[in-house]
C-alpha positions in Angstrom: -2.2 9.0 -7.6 -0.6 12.2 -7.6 -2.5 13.0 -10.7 -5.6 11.7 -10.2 -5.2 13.5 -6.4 -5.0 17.2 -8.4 -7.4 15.9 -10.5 -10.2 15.2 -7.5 -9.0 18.5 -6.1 -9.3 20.8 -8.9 -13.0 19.4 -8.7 -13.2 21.2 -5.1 -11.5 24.4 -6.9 -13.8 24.8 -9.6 -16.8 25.2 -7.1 -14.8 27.5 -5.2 -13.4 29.8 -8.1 -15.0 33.4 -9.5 -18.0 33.3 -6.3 -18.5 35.3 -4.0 -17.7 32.8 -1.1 -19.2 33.2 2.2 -17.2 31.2 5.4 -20.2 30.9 7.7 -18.7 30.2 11.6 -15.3 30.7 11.8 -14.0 28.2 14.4 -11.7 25.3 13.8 -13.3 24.5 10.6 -14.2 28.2 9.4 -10.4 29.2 10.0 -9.3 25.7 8.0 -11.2 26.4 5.3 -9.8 30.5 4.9 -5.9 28.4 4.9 -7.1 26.3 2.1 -8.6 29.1 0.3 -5.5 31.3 0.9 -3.1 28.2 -0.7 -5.2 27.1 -3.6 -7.6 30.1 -4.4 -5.2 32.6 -3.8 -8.0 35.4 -5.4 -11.3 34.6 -4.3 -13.6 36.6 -2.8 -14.0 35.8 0.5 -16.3 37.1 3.4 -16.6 35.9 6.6 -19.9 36.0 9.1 -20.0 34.9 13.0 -21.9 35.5 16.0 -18.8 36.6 17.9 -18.9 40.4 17.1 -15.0 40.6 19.4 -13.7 38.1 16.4 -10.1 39.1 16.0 -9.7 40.2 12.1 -6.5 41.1 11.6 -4.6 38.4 10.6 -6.7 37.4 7.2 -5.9 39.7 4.4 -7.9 38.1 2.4 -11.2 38.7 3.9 -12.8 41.7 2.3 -16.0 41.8 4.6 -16.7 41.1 8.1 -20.3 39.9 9.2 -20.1 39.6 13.3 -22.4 39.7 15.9 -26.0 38.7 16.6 -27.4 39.4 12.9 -24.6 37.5 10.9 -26.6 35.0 9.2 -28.7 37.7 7.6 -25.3 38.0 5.1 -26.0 34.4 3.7 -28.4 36.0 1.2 -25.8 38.7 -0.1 -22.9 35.5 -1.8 -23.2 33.1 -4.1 -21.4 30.1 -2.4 -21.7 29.8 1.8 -18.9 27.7 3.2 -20.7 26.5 6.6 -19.2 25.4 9.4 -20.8 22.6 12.0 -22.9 24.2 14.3 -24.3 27.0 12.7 -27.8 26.5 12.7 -29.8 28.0 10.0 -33.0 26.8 11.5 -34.3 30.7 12.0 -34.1 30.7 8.2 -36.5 28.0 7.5 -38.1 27.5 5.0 -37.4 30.6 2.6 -33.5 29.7 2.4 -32.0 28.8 -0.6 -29.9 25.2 0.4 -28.5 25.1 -3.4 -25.9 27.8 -1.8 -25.2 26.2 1.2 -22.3 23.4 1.1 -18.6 22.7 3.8 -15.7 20.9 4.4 -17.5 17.6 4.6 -19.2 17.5 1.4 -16.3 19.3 -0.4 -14.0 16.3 1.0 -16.6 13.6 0.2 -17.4 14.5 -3.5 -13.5 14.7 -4.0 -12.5 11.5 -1.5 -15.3 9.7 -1.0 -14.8 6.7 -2.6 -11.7 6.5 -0.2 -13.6 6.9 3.0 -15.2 5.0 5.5 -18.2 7.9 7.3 -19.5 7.2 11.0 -22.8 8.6 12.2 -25.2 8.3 15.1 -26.5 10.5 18.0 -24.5 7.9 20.5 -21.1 5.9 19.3 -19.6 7.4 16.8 -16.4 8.9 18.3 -15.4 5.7 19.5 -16.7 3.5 16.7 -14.5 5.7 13.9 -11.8 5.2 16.5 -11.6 1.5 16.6 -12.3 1.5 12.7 -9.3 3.5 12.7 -7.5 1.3 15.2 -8.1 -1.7 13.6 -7.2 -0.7 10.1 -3.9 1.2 11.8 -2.7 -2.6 13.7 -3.2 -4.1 10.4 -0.8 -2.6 8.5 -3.6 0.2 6.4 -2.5 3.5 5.9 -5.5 5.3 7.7 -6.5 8.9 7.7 -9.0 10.1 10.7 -11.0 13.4 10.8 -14.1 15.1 10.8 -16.2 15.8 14.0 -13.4 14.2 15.9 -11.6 17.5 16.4 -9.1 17.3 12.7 -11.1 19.5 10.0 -11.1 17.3 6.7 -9.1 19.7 4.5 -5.8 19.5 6.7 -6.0 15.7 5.8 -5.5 16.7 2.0 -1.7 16.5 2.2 -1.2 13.4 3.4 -3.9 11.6 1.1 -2.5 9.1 -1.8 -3.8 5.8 -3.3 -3.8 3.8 -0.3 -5.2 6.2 2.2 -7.8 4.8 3.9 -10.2 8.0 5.4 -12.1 7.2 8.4 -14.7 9.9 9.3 -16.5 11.4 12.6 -19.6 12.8 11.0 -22.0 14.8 12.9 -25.7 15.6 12.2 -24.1 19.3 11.1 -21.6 18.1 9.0 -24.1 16.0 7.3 -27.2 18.2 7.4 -26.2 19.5 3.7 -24.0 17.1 2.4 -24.8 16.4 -1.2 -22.0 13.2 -1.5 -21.5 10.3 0.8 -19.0 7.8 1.9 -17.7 4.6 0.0 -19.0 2.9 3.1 -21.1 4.8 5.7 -22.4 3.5 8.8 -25.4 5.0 10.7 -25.5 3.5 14.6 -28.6 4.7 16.0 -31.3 7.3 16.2 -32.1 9.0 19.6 -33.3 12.4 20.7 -30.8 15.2 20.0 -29.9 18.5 18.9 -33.4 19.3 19.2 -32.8 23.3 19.3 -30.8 22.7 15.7 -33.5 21.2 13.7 -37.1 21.7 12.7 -38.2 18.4 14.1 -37.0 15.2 15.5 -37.7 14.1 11.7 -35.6 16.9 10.2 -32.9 15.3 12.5 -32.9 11.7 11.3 -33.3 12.8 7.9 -29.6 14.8 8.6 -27.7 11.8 9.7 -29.5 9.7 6.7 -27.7 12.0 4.6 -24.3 10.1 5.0 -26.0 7.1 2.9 -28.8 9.3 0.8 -26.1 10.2 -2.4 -24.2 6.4 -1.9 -24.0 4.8 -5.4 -24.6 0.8 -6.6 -21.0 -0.2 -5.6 -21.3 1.9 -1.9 -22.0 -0.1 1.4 -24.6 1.1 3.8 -24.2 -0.6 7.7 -26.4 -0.2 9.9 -27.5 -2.3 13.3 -30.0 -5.3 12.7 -33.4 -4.9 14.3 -33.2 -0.7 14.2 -36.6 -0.1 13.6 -36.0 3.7 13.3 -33.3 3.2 10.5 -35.2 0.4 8.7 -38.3 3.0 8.4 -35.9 5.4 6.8 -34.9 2.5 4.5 -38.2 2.1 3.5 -39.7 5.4 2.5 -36.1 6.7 1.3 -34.4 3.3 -0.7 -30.5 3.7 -0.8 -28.9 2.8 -4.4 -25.8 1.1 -2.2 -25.7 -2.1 -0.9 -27.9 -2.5 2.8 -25.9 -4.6 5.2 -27.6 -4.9 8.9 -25.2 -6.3 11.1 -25.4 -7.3 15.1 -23.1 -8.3 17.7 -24.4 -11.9 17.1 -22.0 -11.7 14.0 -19.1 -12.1 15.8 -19.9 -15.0 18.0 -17.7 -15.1 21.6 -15.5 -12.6 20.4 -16.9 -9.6 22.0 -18.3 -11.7 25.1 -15.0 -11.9 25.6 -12.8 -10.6 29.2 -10.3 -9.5 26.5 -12.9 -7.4 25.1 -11.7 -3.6 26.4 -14.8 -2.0 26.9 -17.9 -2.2 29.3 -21.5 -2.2 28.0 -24.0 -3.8 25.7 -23.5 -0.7 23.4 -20.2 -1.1 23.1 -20.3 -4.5 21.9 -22.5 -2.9 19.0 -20.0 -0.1 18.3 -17.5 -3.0 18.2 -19.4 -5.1 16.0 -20.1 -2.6 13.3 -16.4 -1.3 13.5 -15.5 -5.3 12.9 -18.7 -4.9 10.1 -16.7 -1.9 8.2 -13.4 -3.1 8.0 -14.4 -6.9 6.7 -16.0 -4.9 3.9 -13.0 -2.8 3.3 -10.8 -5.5 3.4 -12.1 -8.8 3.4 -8.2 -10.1 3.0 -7.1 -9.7 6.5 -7.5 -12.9 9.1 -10.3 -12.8 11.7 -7.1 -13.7 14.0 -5.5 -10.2 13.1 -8.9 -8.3 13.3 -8.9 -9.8 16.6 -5.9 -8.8 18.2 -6.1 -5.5 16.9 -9.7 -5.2 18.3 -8.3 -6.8 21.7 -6.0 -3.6 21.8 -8.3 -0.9 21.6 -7.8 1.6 24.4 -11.3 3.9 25.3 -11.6 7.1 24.8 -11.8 9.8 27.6 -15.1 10.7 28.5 -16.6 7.8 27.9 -17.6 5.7 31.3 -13.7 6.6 32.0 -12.9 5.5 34.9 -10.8 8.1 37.2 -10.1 6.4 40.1 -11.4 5.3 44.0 -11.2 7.8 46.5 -11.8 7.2 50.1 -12.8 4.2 49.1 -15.5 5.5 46.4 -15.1 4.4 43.0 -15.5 7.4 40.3 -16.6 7.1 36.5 -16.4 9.9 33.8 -19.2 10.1 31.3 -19.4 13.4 30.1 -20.0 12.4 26.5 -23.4 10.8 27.9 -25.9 14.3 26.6 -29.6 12.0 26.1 -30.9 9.4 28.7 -30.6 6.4 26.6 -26.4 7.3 27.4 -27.0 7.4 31.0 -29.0 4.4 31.6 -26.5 2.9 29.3 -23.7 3.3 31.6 -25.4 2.5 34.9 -26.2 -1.0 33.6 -22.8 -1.1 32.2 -20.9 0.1 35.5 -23.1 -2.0 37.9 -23.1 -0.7 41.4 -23.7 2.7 40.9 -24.6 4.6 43.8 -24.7 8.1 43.0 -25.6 9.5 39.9 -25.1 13.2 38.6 -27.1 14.5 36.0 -28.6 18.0 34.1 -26.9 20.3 32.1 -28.0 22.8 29.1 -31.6 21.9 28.2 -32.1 20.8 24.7 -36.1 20.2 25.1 -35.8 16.3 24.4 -37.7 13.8 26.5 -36.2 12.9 29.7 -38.8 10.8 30.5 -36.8 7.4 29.6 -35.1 8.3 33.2 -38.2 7.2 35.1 -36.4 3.8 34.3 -33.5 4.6 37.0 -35.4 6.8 38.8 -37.8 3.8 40.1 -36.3 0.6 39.2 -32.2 1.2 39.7 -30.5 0.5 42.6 -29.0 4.1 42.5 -30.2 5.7 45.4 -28.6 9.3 44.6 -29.6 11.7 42.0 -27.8 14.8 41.9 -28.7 17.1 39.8 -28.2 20.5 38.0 -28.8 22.5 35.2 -32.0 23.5 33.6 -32.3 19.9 31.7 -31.4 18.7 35.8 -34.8 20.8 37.2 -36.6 19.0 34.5 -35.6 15.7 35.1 -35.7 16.4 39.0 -39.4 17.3 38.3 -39.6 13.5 36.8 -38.0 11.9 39.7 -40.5 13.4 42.1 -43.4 12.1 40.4 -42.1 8.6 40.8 -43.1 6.7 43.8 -39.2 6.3 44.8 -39.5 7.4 48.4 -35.9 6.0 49.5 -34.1 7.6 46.9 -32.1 10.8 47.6 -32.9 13.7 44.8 -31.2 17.1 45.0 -30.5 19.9 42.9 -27.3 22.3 42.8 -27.3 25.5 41.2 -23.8 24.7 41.0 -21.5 21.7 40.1 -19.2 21.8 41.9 -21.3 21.9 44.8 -23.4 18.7 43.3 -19.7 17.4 43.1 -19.3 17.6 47.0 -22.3 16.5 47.4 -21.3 13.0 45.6 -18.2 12.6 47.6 -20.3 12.6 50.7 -23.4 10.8 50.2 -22.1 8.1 48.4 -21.3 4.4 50.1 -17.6 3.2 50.1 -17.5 0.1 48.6 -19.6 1.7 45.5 -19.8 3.8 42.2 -20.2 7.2 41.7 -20.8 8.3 38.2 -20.8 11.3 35.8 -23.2 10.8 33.1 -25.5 13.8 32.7 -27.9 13.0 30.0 -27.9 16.6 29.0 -25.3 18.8 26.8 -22.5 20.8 29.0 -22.6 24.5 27.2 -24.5 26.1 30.1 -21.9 25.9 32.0 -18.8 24.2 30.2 -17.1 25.1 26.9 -17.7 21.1 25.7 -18.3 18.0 27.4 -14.3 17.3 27.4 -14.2 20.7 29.7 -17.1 19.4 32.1 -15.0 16.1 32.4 -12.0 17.2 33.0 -13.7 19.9 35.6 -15.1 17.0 37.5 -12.0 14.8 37.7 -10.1 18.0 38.6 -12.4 18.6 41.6 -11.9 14.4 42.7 -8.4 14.4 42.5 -7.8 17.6 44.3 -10.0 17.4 47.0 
């Protein structure tokens, strides 16, 4: 493998080599790919642009031109390669920009390792569906790589890869939106409203997660949920030259019906049953017995209807992850006796309407609420005929916090699960969870 390994990389080199390169963001990701460049393309030409103008510089020789603050995307137009990190959205560009130029880490890592990866996708699910995948494969003896929007940039995974690797991938809409090469087998889990402020169009948004199946081949999988009438439009107008495999939870009989089964929620028993869906197809050798046990043993992420704990005899949930209604209403049927819920956060302009469900037909009777997404969904909620419920809004959140802890009944659940991104206030959704548990535990 070691061979063919140089081989598939010197295919990432020989885009990379004699252009003028351009690292657009430099996070996580922008910073990976300037310590890839430094080991492998130990001459090129490299640039970097960002937003943040108070970017420390000194510790990268081998970037011969800053472009920071406010105007930096106006230096795409000036290199012939841009190396884009997730994120940056090039939206303001539209539609004079020249894509050809644009590429990243993720399609760099699938044209090279693609046919050794297994890619996860969806507005809601994929964290923990690549986790199980990577769970399941892990307690059955694979030797599993995991990176991507998960937090591990795909380049530091380069090292480790040989013949036997298996590569499970967290794929986000903007690792995707310009990807050019797709997994061996890619899964897509749903389609909601998201990221709105990113993309042209709800369209232009579907179209970027369709991506991870658009360049597939004959002998590539494609899994998606049975019944998903938004993905089987895509199908439709856009045919896929891989295999199209809809699977349900129905596949799997009792097994996730289960009380051995780990995780709460209807949605969960999907994310289960296309992780089970992916690795049957990437190995069909191992026992339904082992996939079992090994699915039996899956521990949930943080963050994800988590919960923290009863206090004074309140029960308390974490769901920061939950950033679109559909996540919300997904967790008060999961948790069941839900008495307080706290939503809003940084508004994305999607429809919140889909919380009228709660608002009038849930037995929730407290909505706490913040943000500018929370004075547009409180709006909603008093347009619905819910006289007995209790709506309030809190400039602050940790004031909507104390709030909870005192209007909610002991005996009952009080849950985090704001249908609406954290940056107004947080640096990420992990921050605004561990801010709320924080203020529960040391009250």
């Amino acid at each position: 493998m070691l061979q063919e390994k140089e081989i598939r990389l010197d295919g990432i080199l020989e885009k990379l080599r004699g252009k003028r390169l351009l690292i657009l963001g430099f996070g996580r990701e922008g910073r990976s790919f300037y310590s890839f460049l430094q080991q492998h393309v130990p001459d090129a030409n490299i640039a970097v642009a960002d937003a943040n103008k108070t970017l420390e510089t000194k510790n990268y020789p081998m970037v011969r031109q800053w472009h920071l603050g406010p105007d930096y995307l106006q230096a795409i137009s000036q290199y012939d390669l841009v190396l884009q990190s997730p994120g940056v959205c090039l939206k303001s560009l539209f539609p004079k920009l020249d894509t050809s130029r644009i590429t990243s880490q993720t399609d760099l890592f699938l044209q090279a390792f693609g046919s050794q990866s297994i890619g996860v996708t969806g507005t809601k699910g994929k964290s923990t569906t690549s986790s199980m995948i990577r769970h399941l494969l892990q307690e059955t003896g694979h030797e599993t790589l995991f990176g991507g929007n998960i937090g591990i940039p795909l380049f530091e995974l380069i090292p480790q890869i040989n013949a036997r690797s298996r590569i499970v991938m967290e794929l986000s809409c903007h690792q995707l939106e310009f990807a050019r090469h797709s997994p061996h087998i890619a899964l897509l889990l749903n389609l909601f409203e998201e990221h709105l402020d990113h993309y042209t169009d709800y369209n232009a948004y579907q179209l970027a997660k369709y991506n991870i199946a658009r360049n597939q081949r004959a002998e590539d999988l494609f899994l998606y949920p049975k019944g998903n009438s938004l993905i089987e439009e895509l199908i439709k107008k856009q045919p896929l030259a891989s295999k199209t495999i809809a699977f349900s939870e129905e596949d799997f009989g009792d097994l996730l019906q289960s009380t051995k089964f780990p995780l709460k929620g209807a949605h969960n028993r999907l994310n289960a049953a296309a992780a089970m869906s992916a690795v049957q197809k990437c190995d069909p050798k191992t026992s339904m017995a082992d996939w079992t046990t090994a699915l039996y043993s899956f521990q949930s992420l943080p963050h994800r209807m988590e919960y923290v704990g009863c206090f004074d005899g309140v029960t308390y949930y974490n769901d920061s992850i939950s950033t679109i209604p559909q996540a919300a209403i997904a967790a008060v049927k999961a948790i069941g006796n839900v008495d307080t819920l706290l939503l809003g956060g940084m508004d994305r302009g999607i429809d919140y309407t889909p919380l009228k469900e709660l608002f009038e037909y849930s037995s929730v009777r407290n909505f706490l609420f913040t943000g500018a997404a929370g004075r547009r969904m409180l709006g909603i909620a008093q347009e619905t005929d819910s006289h007995d419920k209790h709506f309030a809004f809190f400039e602050n959140f940790a004031d909507m916090v104390d709030e909870a802890k005192k209007c909610t009944c002991k005996g009952m659940v009080c849950l985090l699960s704001p249908a609406a991104p954290s940056y107004d206030a947080f640096k990420n959704f992990e921050e605004r969870g561990e801010v709320f548990k924080g203020l529960l535990k040391n009250s």
